[in-house]
C-alpha positions as MATLAB code, in Angstrom:
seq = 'XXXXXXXXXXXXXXXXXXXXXXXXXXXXXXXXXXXXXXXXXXXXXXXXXXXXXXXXXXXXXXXXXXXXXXXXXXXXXXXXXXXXXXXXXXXXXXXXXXXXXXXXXXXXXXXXXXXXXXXXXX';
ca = [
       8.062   -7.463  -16.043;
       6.957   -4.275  -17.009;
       3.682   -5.274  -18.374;
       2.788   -7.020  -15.332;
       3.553   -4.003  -13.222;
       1.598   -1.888  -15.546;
      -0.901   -4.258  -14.034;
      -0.613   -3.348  -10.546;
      -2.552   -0.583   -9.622;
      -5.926   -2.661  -11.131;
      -4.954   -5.610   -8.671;
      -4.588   -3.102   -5.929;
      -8.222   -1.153   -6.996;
      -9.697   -4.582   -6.445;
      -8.072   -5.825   -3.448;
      -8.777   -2.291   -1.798;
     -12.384   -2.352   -3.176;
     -13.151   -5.958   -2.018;
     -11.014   -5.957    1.209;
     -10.311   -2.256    2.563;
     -13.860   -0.564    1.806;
     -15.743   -2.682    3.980;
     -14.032   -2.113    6.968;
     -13.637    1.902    6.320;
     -17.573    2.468    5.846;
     -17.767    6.235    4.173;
     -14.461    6.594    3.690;
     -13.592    7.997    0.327;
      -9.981    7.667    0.195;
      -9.946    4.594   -1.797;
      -8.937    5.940   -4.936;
      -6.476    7.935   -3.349;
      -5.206    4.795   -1.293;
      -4.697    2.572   -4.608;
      -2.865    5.288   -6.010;
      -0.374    6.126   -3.769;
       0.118    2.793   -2.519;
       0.674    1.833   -6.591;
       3.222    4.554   -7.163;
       4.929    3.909   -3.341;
       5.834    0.370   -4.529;
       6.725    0.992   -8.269;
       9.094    3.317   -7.737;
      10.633    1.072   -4.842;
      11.065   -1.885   -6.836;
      14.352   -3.490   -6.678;
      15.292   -4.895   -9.893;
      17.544   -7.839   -9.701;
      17.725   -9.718  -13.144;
      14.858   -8.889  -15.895;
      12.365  -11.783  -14.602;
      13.149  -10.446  -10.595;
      11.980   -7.861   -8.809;
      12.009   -7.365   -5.011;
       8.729   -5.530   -4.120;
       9.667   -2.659   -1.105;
       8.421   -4.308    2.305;
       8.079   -1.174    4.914;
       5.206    1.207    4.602;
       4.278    4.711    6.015;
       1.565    5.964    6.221;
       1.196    9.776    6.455;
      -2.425   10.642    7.390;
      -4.375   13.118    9.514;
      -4.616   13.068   13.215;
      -8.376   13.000   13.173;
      -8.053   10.102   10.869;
      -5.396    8.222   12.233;
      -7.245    6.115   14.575;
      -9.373    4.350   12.203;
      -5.769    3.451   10.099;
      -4.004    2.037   13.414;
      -7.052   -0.462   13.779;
      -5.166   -4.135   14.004;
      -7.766   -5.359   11.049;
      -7.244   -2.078    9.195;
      -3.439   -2.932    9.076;
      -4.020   -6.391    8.676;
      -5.809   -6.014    5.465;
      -3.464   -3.581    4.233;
      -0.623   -6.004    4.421;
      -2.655   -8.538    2.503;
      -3.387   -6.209   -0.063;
       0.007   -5.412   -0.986;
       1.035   -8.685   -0.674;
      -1.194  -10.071   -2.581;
      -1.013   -7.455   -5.424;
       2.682   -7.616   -5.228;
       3.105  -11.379   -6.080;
       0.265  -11.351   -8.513;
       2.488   -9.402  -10.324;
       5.659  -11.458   -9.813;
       7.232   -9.417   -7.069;
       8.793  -11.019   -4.115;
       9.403   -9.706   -0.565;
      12.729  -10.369    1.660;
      10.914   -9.887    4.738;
       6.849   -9.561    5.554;
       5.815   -6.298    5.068;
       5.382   -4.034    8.105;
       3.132   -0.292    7.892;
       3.776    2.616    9.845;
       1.090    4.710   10.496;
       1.672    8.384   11.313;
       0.209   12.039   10.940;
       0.765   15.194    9.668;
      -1.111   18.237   11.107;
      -1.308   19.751    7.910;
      -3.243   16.988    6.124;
      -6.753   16.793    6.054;
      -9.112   13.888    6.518;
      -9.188   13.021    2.756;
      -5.426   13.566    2.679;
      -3.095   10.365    2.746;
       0.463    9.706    1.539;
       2.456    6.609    1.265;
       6.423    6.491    2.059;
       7.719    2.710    0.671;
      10.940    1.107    1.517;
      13.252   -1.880    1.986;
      14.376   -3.105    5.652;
      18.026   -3.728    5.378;
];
């Protein structure tokens, strides 16, 4: 398992490169996206026997005001979901539930500032 989470982050570059880019036009934060959305969900795994692992399936994002619009865009959040499901089972995680994402701000983060919070629904 640990291999193919090792392999994660690269299905999540992709996804977000194909997928998230064209629908932010300028935005920069893609790098920034695949890694905290990478580190959000590996340290939320839920290991329950060595071959299972149940990927985390509620999201936050933290992100500026000035920026949050663009984020809370149905297709935005749409294509988000996809991308971490999609990563996530390409991987061999599984979800209990569909993922849902949160988006909220921070006034102290800038426009090129973004930070993921992942978790499991009860």
């Amino acid at each position: 398992m640990k291999n193919k989470l090792d392999q994660l982050e690269s299905k999540l570059q992709t996804l977000v490169e194909d997928q998230l880019v064209g629908i932010l036009p300028g935005l920069r934060l893609e790098d920034r996206v695949i890694q905290r959305l990478s580190a959000a969900l590996k340290q939320n795994i839920v290991q329950e026997s060595e071959d299972d692992a149940l990927a985390p399936n509620v999201f936050t994002l933290i992100v500026s005001p000035d920026s949050s619009p663009m984020w809370k865009e149905p297709s935005t959040l749409d294509v988000l979901k996809n991308i971490i499901v999609t990563a996530s089972r390409e991987v061999g995680l599984k979800f209990t539930g569909s993922p849902t994402i949160t988006i909220t701000t921070d006034e102290n983060f800038s426009s090129d500032d973004i930070s993921v919070v992942a978790s499991h629904r009860l």
